[in-house]
N, C-alpha and C positions, 0 to 999 in steps of 0.2 A: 504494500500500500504506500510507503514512503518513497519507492523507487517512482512510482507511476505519478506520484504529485510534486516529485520535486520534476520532473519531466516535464509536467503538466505546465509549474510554474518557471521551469527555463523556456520553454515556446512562449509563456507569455513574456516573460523579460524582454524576447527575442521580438516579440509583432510591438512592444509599446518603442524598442528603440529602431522599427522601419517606420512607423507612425510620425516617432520623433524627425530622422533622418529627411521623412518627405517634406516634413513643414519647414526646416532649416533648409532643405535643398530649393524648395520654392522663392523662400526667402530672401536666398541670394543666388539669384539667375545671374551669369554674367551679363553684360552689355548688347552682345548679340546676339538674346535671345531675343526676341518682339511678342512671342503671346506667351502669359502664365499659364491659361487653360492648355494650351496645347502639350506647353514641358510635365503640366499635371498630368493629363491623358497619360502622354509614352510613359513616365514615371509609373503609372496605376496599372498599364497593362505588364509592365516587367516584372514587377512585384504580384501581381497577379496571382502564380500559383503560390509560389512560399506564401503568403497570407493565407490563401484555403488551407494548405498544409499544418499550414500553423494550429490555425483554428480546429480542423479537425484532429488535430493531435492533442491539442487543449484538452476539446469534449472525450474523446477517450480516455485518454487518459483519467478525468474527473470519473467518468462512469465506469472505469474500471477501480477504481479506489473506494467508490459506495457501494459495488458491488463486492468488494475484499472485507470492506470491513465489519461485516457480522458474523462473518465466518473465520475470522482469519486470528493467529495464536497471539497478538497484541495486547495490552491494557485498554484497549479504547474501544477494540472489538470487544472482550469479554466485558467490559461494562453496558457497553449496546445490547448485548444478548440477555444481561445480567436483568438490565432495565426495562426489559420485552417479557423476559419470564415475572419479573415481578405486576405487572402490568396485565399480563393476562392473568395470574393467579386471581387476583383484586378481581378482575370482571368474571374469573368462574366462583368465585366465592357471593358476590355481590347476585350472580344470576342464581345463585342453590339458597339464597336466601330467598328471594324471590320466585322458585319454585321453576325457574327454568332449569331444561334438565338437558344436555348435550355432549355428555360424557366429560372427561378426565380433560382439563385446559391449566396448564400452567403447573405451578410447583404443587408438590406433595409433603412438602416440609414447608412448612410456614417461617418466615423469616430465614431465610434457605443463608441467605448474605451475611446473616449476623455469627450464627453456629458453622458456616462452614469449615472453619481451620478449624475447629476442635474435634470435629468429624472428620477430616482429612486425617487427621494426627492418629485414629485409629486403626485406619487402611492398611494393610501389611504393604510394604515398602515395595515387594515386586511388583502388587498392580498398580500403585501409588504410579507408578515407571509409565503404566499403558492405559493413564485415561487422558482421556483428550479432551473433555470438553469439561464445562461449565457447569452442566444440569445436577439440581437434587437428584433424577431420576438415577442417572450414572452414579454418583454417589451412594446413593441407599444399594445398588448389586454389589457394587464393588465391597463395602461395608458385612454384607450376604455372604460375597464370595470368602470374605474375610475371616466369619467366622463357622466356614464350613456348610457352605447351601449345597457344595457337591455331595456332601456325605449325609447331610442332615437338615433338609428343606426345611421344616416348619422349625425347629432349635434353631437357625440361622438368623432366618425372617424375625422371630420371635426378637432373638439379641439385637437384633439392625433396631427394631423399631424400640427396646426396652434404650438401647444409647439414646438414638434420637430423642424420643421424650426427657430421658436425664437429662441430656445436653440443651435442651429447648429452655428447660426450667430452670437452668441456670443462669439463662441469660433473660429469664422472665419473658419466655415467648408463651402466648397464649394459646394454648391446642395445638401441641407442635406437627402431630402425624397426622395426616391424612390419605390413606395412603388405598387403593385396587390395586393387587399384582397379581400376574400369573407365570410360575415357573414348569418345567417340564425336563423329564431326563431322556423322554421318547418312550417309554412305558405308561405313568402318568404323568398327569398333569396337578399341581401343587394351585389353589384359587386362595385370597388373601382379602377378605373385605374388614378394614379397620380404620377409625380415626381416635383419635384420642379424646374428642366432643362424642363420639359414637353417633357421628353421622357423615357416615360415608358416602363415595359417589356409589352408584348402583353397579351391580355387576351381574352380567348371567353367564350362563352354559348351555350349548346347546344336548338336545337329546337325542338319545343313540340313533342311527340312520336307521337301522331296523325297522325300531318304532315309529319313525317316524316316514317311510316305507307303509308302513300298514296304517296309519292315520290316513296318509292324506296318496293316496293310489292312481289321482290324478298330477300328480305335478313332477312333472318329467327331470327335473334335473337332479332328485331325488335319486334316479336309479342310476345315474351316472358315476356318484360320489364313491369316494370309499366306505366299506362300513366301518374303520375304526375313525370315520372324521368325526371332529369336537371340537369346536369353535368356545372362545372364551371372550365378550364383550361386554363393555361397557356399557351397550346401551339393544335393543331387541332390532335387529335389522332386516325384520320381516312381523306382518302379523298373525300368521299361521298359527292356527292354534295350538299348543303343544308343543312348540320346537321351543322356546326358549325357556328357564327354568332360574328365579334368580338365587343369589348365592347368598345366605344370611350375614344380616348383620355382626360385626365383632367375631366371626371365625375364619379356621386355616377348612380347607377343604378340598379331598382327595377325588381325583376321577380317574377311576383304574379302566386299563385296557380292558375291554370285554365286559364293562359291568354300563348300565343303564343309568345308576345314579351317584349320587355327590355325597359325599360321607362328610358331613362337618364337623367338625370339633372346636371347641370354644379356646378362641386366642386370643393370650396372655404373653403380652411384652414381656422379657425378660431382660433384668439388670445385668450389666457388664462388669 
C-alpha cells in the first residue's frame, strides 16, 4: 500500500511541476514568438500523453491502495477491519434486540479489542506463528485448538469459552461470549449454542436425508444428495416441513454418523 501511494504521489509531484513549467514557459515566450495561444496549443499537445499517463497512474495507483488496505498485514489495515467488525457486531446486537433475526454478523466476543492480548497470550506459540488475521472468530479455534479440540471437542470448547468469560470480566466486559459453532472430525459433527446472557443466535441441523426422503417424495433434489448429508445453520434455508430441527439453548451437541438425531448435553464453560 505504501509503495503504490508514494507512486501515486511522485506522478503527482510530477503533472503539478509540467503545470508549473507551462505557465512559466508561457510567460516568457521569446520575442519571436507572435501568438501565446498558438505556443499554448503545441505546448498542450506534446504534453499530451505524459499528463493522461500521469493521471491514470494517479487513479490506480489510489484505487489500488483502498483496495490493499482492509486486507493487507498493516496497522491501518487491521484497524479498518478492527473498526468494520466492531460496527457490524453493534448492528447484529442492536437488530436481536429488536427481534431481527439474520444469523451470526460481526464479533462473538464482545469487546473483542479490549481482551484481545490476554487471549493471545494463551494461544500455544506454534499456532500463535499461523494466524493471520484479526477476527475473535480465529481467535476463539485457535484458543480450541489450544486446549485440545483434536482430542477433546466439547472439554476444548468448554475451556475456550470458560477463558473468554474470565478474561471479559476482568476487564468489566458485559456478557463476554456469544458464541454458534460447529466443529466436525468427518465422523460427527460437535453443534455449540451458548452466550453468557443465555441468548444466543439461533442454530439448527438439518434431518437425516432418509427421513427426509420419505417426508417429502416429491422434491427431486432430495434423491440426488448423499445420505450421510447434514447441514448445520444458523438460520432454516428452506420451509419444508421437517428438514430443519433447532439446537437448544446453552448446550454442546453431538450428530453421529448414521443416527437421525442430536444428542445435547448441557454446556458449562470451564475455568482455565
Amino acid at each position: 500500500m505504501r509503495l503504490t501511494l508514494g507512486a501515486a504521489f511522485a506522478c503527482l509531484i510530477v503533472a503539478i511541476v509540467l503545470v508549473v513549467l507551462r505557465r512559466y514557459s508561457l510567460d516568457h515566450l521569446p520575442p519571436q514568438v507572435q501568438s501565446e495561444p498558438a505556443a499554448a496549443a503545441v505546448f498542450d499537445t506534446l504534453l499530451n500523453f505524459p499528463k493522461v499517463s500521469l493521471r491514470t497512474a494517479i487513479v490506480l495507483g489510489v484505487l489500488i491502495a483502498l483496495g490493499a488496505c482492509p486486507v493487507g498485514p498493516g496497522r491501518l489495515p487491521r484497524a479498518v477491519r478492527g473498526t468494520s467488525d466492531r460496527t457490524a457486531d453493534s448492528a447484529a446486537r442492536w437488530a436481536y434486540g429488536h427481534h431481527v433475526r439474520t444469523g451470526r454478523v460481526g464479533s462473538e466476543i464482545t469487546d473483542f479489542h479490549r481482551i484481545r492480548r490476554d487471549l493471545a497470550l494463551a494461544v500455544d506459540p506454534e499456532l500463535f506463528l499461523e494466524m493471520e488475521g484479526s477476527t475473535d472468530s480465529e481467535m476463539m479455534f485457535c484458543l480450541a485448538l489450544t486446549f485440545g479440540l483434536e482430542q477433546d471437542p466439547p472439554s476444548a470448547v468448554a475451556r475456550m469459552a470458560g477463558l473468554v468469560e474470565r478474561t471479559g470480566c476482568e476487564h468489566g466486559v458485559k456478557s463476554p461470549l456469544h458464541m454458534t459453532v460447529a466443529v466436525t472430525d468427518g465422523q460427527q459433527i460437535g453443534a455449540f449454542r451458548y452466550s453468557t446472557a443465555a441468548a444466543s443466535g439461533s442454530l439448527y441441523y438439518s434431518t437425516q436425508v432418509e427421513t427426509l426422503r420419505a417426508l417429502h417424495t416429491d422434491v427431486a433434489f432430495l434423491r440426488d444428495v448423499s445420505d450421510e448429508t447434514r447441514l448445520i445453520v444458523s438460520e432454516p434455508l428452506s420451509d419444508l416441513p421437517g428438514v430443519w430441527n433447532e439446537v437448544p439453548e446453552t448446550t454442546y451437541s453431538a450428530l453421529m454418523r448414521g443416527s437421525d438425531g442430536l444428542f445435547p448435553f448441557p454446556f458449562i464453560p470451564q475455568l482455565v
